[in-house]
C-alpha positions as CSV (number, residue, x, y, z in Angstrom):
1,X,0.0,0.0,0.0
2,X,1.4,3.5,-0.9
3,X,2.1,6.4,1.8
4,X,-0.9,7.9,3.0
5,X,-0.2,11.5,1.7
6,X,0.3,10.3,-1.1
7,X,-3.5,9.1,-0.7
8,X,-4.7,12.9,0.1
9,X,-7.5,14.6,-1.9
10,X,-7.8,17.9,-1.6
11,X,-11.7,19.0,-1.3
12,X,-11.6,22.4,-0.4
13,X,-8.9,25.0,0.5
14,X,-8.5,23.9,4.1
15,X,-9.7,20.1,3.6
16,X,-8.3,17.0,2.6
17,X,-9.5,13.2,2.5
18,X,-8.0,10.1,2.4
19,X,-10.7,7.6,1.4
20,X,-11.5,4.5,2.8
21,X,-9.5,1.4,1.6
22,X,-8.4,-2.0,3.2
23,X,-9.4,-2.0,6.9
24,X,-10.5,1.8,7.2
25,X,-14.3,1.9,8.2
26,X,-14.4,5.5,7.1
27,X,-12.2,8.6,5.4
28,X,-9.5,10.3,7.1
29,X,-10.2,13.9,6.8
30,X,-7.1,16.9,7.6
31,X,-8.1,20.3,7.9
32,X,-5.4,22.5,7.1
33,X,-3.5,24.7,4.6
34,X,-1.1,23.4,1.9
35,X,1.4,24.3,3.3
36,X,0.7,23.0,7.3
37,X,-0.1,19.6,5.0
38,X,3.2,20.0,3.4
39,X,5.2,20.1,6.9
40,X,3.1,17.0,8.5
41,X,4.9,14.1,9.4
42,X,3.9,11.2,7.1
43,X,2.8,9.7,10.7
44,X,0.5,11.7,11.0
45,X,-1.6,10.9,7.7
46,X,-0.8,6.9,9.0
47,X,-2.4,7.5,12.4
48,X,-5.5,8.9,11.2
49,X,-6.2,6.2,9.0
50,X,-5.5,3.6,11.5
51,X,-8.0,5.4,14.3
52,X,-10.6,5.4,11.2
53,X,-10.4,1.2,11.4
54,X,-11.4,1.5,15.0
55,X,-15.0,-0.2,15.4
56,X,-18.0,1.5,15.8
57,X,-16.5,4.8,14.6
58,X,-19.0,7.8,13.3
59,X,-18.9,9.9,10.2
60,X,-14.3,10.6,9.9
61,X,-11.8,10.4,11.5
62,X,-10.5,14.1,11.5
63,X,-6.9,15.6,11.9
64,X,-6.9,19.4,12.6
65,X,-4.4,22.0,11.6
66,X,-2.1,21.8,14.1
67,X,-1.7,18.1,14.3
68,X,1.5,15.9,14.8
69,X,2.3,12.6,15.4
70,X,1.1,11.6,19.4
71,X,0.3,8.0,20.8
72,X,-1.2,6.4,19.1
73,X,-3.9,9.2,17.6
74,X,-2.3,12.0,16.6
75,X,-2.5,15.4,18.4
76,X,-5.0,17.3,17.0
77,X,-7.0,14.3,16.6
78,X,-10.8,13.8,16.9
79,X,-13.0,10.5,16.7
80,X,-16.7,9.5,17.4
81,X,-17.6,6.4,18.6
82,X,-21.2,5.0,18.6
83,X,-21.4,2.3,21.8
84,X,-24.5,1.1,20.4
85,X,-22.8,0.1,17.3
86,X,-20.1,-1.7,19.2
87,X,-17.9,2.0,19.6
88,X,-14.8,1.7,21.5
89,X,-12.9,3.8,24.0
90,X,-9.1,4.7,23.8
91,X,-6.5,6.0,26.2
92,X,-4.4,7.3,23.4
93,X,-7.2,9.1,21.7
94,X,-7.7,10.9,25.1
95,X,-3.8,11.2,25.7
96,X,-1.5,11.0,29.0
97,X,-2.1,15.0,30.2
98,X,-6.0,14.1,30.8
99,X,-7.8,17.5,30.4
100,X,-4.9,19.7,30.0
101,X,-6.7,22.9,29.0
102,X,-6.4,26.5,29.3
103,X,-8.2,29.3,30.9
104,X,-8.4,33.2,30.7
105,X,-8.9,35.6,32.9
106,X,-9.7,39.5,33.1
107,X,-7.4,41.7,34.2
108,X,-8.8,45.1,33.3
109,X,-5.1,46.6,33.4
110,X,-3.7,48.1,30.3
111,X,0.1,47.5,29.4
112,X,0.7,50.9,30.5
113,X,-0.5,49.8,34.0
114,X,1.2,46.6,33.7
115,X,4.8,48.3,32.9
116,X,5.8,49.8,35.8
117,X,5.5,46.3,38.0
118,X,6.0,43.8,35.3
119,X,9.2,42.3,37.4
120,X,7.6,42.7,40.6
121,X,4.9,40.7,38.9
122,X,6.5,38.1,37.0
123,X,8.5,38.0,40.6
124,X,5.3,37.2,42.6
125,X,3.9,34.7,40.6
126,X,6.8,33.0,40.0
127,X,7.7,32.6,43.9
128,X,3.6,31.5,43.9
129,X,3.2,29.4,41.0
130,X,5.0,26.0,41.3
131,X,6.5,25.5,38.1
132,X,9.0,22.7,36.7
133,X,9.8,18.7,36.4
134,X,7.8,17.1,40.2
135,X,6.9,20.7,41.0
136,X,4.9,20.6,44.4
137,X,2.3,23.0,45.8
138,X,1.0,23.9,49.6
139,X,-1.7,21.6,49.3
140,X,-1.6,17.7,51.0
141,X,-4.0,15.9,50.1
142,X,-5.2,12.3,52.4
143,X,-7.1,9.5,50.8
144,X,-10.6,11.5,51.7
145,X,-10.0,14.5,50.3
146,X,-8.3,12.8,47.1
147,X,-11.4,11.0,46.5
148,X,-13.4,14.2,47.1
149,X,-11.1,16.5,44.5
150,X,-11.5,13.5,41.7
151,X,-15.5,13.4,42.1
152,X,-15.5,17.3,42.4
153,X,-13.1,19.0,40.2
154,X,-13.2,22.8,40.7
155,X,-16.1,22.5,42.5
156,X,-14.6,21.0,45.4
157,X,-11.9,23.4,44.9
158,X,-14.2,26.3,45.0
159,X,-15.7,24.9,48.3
160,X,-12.2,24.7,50.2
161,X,-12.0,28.5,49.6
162,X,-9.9,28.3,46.0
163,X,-11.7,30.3,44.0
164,X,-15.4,32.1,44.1
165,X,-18.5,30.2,42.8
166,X,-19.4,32.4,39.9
167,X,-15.8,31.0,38.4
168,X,-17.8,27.4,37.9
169,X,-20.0,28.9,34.9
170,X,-17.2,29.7,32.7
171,X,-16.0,26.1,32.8
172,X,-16.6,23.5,30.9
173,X,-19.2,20.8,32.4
174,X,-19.7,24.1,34.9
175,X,-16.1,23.1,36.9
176,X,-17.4,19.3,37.3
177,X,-17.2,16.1,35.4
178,X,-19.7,13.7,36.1
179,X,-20.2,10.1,36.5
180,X,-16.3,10.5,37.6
181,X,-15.1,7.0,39.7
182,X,-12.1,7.4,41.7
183,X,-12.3,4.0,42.8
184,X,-11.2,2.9,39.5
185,X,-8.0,5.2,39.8
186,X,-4.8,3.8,41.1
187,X,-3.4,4.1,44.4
188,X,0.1,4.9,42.6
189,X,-1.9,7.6,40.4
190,X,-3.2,9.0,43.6
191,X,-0.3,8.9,45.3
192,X,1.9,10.9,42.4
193,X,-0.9,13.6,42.8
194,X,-1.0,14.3,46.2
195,X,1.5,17.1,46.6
196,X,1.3,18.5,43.3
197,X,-2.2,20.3,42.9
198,X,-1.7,23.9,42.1
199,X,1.5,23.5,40.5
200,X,1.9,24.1,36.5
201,X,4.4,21.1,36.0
202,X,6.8,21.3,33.1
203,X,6.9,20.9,29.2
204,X,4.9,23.6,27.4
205,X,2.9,24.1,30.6
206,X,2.6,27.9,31.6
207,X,0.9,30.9,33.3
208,X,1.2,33.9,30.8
209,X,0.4,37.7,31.4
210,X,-1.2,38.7,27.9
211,X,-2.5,41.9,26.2
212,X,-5.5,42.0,24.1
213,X,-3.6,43.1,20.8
214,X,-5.9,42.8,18.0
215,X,-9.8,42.3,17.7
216,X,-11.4,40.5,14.4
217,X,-14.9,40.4,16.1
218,X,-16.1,43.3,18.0
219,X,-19.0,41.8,19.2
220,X,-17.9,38.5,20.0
221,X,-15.3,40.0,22.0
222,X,-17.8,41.8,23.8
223,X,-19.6,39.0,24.7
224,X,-16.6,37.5,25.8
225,X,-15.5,40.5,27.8
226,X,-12.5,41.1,25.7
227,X,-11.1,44.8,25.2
228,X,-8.1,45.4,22.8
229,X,-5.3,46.7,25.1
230,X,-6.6,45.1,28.2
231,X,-4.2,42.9,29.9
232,X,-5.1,39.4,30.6
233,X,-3.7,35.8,32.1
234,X,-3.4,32.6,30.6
235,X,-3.1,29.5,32.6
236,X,-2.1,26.3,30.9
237,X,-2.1,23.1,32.3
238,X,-3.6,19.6,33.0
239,X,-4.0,16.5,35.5
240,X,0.0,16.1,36.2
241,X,1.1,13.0,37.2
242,X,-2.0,11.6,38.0
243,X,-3.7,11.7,34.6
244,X,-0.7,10.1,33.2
245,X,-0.4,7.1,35.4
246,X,-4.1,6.6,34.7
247,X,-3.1,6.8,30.8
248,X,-0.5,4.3,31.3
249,X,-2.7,1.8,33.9
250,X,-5.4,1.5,31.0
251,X,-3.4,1.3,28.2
252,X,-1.9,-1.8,29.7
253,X,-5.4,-3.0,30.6
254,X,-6.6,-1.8,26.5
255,X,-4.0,-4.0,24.6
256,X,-5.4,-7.4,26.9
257,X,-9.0,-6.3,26.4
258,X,-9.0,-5.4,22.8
259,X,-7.7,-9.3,22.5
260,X,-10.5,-10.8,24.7
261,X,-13.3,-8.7,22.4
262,X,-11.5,-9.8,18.9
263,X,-10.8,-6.2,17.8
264,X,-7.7,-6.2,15.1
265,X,-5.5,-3.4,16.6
266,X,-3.9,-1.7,12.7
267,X,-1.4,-0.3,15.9
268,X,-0.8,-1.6,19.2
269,X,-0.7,2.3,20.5
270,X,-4.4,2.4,19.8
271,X,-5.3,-0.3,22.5
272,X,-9.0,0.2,23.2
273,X,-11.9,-1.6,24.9
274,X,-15.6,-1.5,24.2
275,X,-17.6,1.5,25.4
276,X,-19.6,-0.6,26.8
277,X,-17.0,-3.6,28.3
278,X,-15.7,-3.4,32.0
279,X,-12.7,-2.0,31.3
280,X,-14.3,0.9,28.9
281,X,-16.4,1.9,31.7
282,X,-13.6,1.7,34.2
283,X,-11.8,3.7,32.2
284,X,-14.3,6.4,31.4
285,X,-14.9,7.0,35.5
286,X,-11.1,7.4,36.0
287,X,-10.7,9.6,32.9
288,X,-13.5,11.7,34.3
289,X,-11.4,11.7,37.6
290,X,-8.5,13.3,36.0
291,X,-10.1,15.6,34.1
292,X,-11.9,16.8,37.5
293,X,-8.1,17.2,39.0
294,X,-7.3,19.3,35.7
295,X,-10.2,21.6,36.8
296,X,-9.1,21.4,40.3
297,X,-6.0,22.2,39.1
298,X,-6.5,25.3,37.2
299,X,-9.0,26.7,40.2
300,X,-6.3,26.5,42.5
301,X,-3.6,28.3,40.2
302,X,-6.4,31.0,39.4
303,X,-6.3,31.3,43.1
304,X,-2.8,31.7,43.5
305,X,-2.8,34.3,40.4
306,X,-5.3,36.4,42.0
307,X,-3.3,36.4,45.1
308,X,-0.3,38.1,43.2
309,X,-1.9,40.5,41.2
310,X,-3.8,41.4,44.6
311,X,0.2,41.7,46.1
312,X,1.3,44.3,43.1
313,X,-2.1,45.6,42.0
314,X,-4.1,46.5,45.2
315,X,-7.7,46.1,44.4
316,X,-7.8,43.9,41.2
317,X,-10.0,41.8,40.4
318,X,-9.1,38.5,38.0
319,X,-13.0,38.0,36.5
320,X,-12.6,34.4,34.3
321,X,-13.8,34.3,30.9
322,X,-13.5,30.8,29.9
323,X,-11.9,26.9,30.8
324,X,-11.5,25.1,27.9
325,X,-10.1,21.2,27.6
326,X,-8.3,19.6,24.7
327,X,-7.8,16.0,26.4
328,X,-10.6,14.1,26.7
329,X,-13.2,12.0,25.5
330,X,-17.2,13.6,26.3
331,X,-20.4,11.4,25.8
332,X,-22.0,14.0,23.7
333,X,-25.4,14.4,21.7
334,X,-24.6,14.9,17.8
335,X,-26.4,15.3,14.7
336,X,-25.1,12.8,11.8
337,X,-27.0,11.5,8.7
338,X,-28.7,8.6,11.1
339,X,-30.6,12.1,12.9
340,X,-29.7,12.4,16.4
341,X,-27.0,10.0,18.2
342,X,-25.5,10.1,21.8
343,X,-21.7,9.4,20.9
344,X,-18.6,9.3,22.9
345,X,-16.2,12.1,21.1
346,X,-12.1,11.7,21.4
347,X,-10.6,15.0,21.6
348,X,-6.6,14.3,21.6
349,X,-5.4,18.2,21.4
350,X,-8.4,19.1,20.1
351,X,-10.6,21.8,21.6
352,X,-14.9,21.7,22.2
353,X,-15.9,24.3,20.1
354,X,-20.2,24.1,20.4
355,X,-21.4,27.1,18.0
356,X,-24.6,29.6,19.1
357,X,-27.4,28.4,20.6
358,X,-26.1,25.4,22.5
359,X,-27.7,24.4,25.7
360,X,-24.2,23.4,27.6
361,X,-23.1,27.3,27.2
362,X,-23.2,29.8,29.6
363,X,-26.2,32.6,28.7
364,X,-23.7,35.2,29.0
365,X,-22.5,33.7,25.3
366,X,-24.7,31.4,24.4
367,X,-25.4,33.6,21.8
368,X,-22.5,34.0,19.8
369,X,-21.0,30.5,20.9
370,X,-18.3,28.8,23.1
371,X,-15.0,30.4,23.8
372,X,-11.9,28.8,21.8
373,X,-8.6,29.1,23.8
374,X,-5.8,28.7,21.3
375,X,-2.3,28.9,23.2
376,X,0.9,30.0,21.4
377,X,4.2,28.8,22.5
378,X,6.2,30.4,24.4
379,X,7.4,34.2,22.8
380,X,4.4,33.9,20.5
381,X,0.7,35.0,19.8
382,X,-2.1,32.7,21.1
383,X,-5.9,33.1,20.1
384,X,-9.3,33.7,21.3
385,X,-11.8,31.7,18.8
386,X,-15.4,31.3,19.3
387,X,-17.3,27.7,18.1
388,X,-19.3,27.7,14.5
389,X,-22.9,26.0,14.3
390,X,-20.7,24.6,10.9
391,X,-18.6,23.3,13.1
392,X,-21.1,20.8,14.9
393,X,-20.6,19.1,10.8
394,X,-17.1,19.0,10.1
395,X,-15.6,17.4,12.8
396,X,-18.5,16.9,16.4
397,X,-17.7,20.6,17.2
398,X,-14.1,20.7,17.3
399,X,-10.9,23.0,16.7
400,X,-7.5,23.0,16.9
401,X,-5.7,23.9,20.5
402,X,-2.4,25.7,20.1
403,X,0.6,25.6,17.7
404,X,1.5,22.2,17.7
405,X,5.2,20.6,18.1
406,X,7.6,21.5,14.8
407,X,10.1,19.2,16.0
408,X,10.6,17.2,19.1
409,X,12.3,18.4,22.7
410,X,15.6,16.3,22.3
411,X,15.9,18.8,18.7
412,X,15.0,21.5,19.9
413,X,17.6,21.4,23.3
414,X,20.4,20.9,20.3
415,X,19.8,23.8,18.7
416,X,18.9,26.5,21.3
417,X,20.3,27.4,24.7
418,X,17.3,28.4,27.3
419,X,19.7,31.2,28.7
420,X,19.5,32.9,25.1
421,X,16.2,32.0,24.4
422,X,15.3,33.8,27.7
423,X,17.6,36.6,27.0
424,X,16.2,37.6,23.2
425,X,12.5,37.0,24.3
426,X,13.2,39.9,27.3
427,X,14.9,42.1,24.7
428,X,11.8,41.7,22.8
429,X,9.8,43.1,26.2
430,X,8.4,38.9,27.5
431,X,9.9,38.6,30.9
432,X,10.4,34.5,31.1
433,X,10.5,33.0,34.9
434,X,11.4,29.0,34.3
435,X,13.1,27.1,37.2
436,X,14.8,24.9,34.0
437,X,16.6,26.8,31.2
438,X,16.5,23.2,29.3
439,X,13.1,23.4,29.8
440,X,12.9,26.6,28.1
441,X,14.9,25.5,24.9
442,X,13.0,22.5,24.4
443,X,9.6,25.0,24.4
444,X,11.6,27.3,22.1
445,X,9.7,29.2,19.7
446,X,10.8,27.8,16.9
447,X,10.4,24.5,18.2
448,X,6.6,25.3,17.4
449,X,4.3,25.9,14.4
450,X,3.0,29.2,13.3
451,X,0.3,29.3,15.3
452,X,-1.4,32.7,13.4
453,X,-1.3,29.9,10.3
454,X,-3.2,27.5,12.4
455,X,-5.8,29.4,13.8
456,X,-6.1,30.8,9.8
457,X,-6.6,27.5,8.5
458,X,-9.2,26.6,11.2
459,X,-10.9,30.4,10.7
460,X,-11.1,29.5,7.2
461,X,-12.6,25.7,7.3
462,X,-14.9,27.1,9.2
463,X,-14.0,25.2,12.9
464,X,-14.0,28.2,14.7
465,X,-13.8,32.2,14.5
466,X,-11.0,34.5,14.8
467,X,-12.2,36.7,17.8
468,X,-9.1,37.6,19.2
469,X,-4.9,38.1,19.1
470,X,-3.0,38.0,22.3
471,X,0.5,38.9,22.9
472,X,2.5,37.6,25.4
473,X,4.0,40.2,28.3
474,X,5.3,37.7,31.1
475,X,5.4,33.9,31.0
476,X,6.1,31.9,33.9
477,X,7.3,28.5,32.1
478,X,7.0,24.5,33.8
């Protein structure tokens, strides 16, 4: 069988399908640019067509713009599965960082308020944000109270004083996943999580300062509570070690059970049980689990950002305009050509992105449709998009979530040095606090696509709306 790119036919400016043949239950369909097509990895193209064998799979399997090669999906992939058509569940279409996300918050500063304390800032949330490789936080957490975060998410966080309640209605699932089971979560997963809620962890995890820098929908941004020159903060992050010890327990548990149900794995990284098997519905409670620590998570960092703003800006308030997640799979109602179905949707960096009128958004934009948080890399631009009621079509209401990886860590440490990384990104005016200056080449701008071409491509399929540019000011890096 020939390469899979070589397979690609082009269908629309930002669209491309590869066709069902041999084992593939449905097409493989790419949403980008020529040229983001171009600079995939051929494993990328292979990886969509093998999660489009999976049984019970709906409509495509769909790639978005900023996709590269993961485990087993890609990133940037999304899937359907029907259970009552004998749909699966897989731990690599959900991906180790269960739920990492991003949120935004309000600042109401302007840059010229920001300026005269951006050090004293970047110095305050550095010394309160634990960043880096096994970064811990304040927070212990015993066996109750471990049970009671992973049922709660930032609901329980909200209770223990982390946060305000009118946070929970700018988060998805309103700041709780339910139906989550922390009995089916492992005592070592629990135990790798206890000390570390509230901290950022490491890779291309961050907490950025941002200003509002360009506005493509007035109104929208409105809605959203967007002004162009206000400052705002980003918050990046996801389930630490606790989601990926749960990625890693049921993967092991996928590869046995996909055997004892007869499914034909085209990959063993694409291990997967039946939605509706024991070990599919084990899985889904302790996936829900660690996406309720991700909310946790981000509550408790929110928390900690307020309380440094409050330290340099006496009187600020940090008002949250959205949680989004990019790591999961959501039982979700969707439209196809069989009407109406109730299917389980694999979002493996891939963003929700419902469009106006849906009934899971808050009223204060259910209007115009969900928030789409698109984070740059580090040094770079990152995006507020809103959902598209076209979207709901082309891929289960879905986007793209940030830049996407242009070449792997080990590459990128070879060919920058964190120290002049930090050093040209502060002559530039980004302040960069990182307790690991390998950490910072390996998240190296370059080491990134363009994200402005990725957030065009998805603009202009139609996945989501430009609404918004932001520019970084100060990054605290993991």
């Amino acid at each position: 069988m020939t390469g899979y790119r070589s397979r690609l036919q082009r269908e629309g400016p930002n669209t491309w399908v590869i066709p069902p043949e041999g084992d593939m239950r449905v097409p493989a369909v790419v949403y980008a640019s020529e040229d983001l097509v171009r600079d995939m990895d051929e494993k990328v193209f292979e990886q969509a067509a093998n999660v489009a064998m999976l049984p019970g799979i709906v409509q495509a399997a769909y790639t978005m713009p900023d996709a590269h090669w993961g485990y087993g999906f890609p990133i940037g992939g999304v899937a359907a599965f029907d259970a009552e058509a004998g749909g699966v569940v897989s731990a690599g279409g959900v991906g180790f960082d269960i739920s990492c996300g991003v949120r935004t918050l309000r600042t109401g500063l302007t840059r010229a308020d920001l300026e005269p304390a951006k050090e004293a800032l970047a110095d305050r949330l550095y010394a309160k944000v634990p960043a880096g490789l096994g970064s811990t936080g304040r927070i212990r957490l015993d066996a109750k109270e471990m049970d009671a975060m992973l049922r709660g998410g930032a609901q329980w966080a909200v209770e223990r004083g982390w946060g305000r309640p009118e946070d929970l209605e700018r988060i998805e699932e309103r700041g709780r996943m339910a139906g989550a089971r922390p009995e089916c979560v492992s005592d070592k997963a629990k135990k790798r999580q206890r000390d570390e809620m509230g901290t950022l962890g490491s890779g291309n995890h961050y907490l950025e300062v941002q200003e509002v820098a360009e506005i493509y929908d007035p109104g929208v941004a409105t809605a959203f509570g967007l002004r162009q020159g206000e400052i705002v903060v980003s918050i990046h992050c996801g389930s630490r070690g606790l989601g990926h010890q749960i990625g890693t327990d049921y993967l092991r548990r996928m590869v046995e059970a996909a055997r004892a149900h007869g499914i034909r794995l085209p990959d063993r990284e694409l291990a997967c049980a039946p939605i509706r098997s024991r070990v599919g519905q084990e899985y889904l409670g302790a996936m829900r689990a660690g996406i309720n620590c991700a909310l946790a998570n981000r509550q408790i960092i929110t928390q900690l950002a307020r309380e440094a703003f409050a330290a340099v800006f006496p009187g600020v308030e940090l008002e949250l305009v959205y949680d989004v997640s990019h790591n999961t799979c959501k039982e979700e109602l969707h439209r196809t050509g069989a009407g109406e179905r109730r299917l389980y949707v694999h979002r493996k960096g891939a963003t929700r992105a419902f469009g106006p009128g849906h009934p899971d958004l808050p009223e204060a934009f259910r209007a115009v449709g969900q928030p789409v948080l698109i984070g740059g890399s580090m040094g770079t631009c990152s995006y507020v998009l809103v959902g598209t009621r076209e979207a709901e079509r082309l891929a289960f209401s879905s986007a793209c979530h940030g830049a996407g990886r242009a070449m792997s860590r080990s590459q990128a440490s070879r060919r920058w040095r964190g120290r002049e990384v930090v050093d040209g990104l502060a002559a530039r005016g980004i302040l960069v606090r990182s307790p690991s200056m390998r950490g910072v080449a390996e998240e190296a701008p370059g080491a990134y696509k363009d994200v402005s071409a990725v957030v065009e491509a998805a603009h202009q399929a139609g996945l989501a709306r430009k609404v918004a540019r932001l520019v970084p000011v100060v990054c605290i890096k993991g």
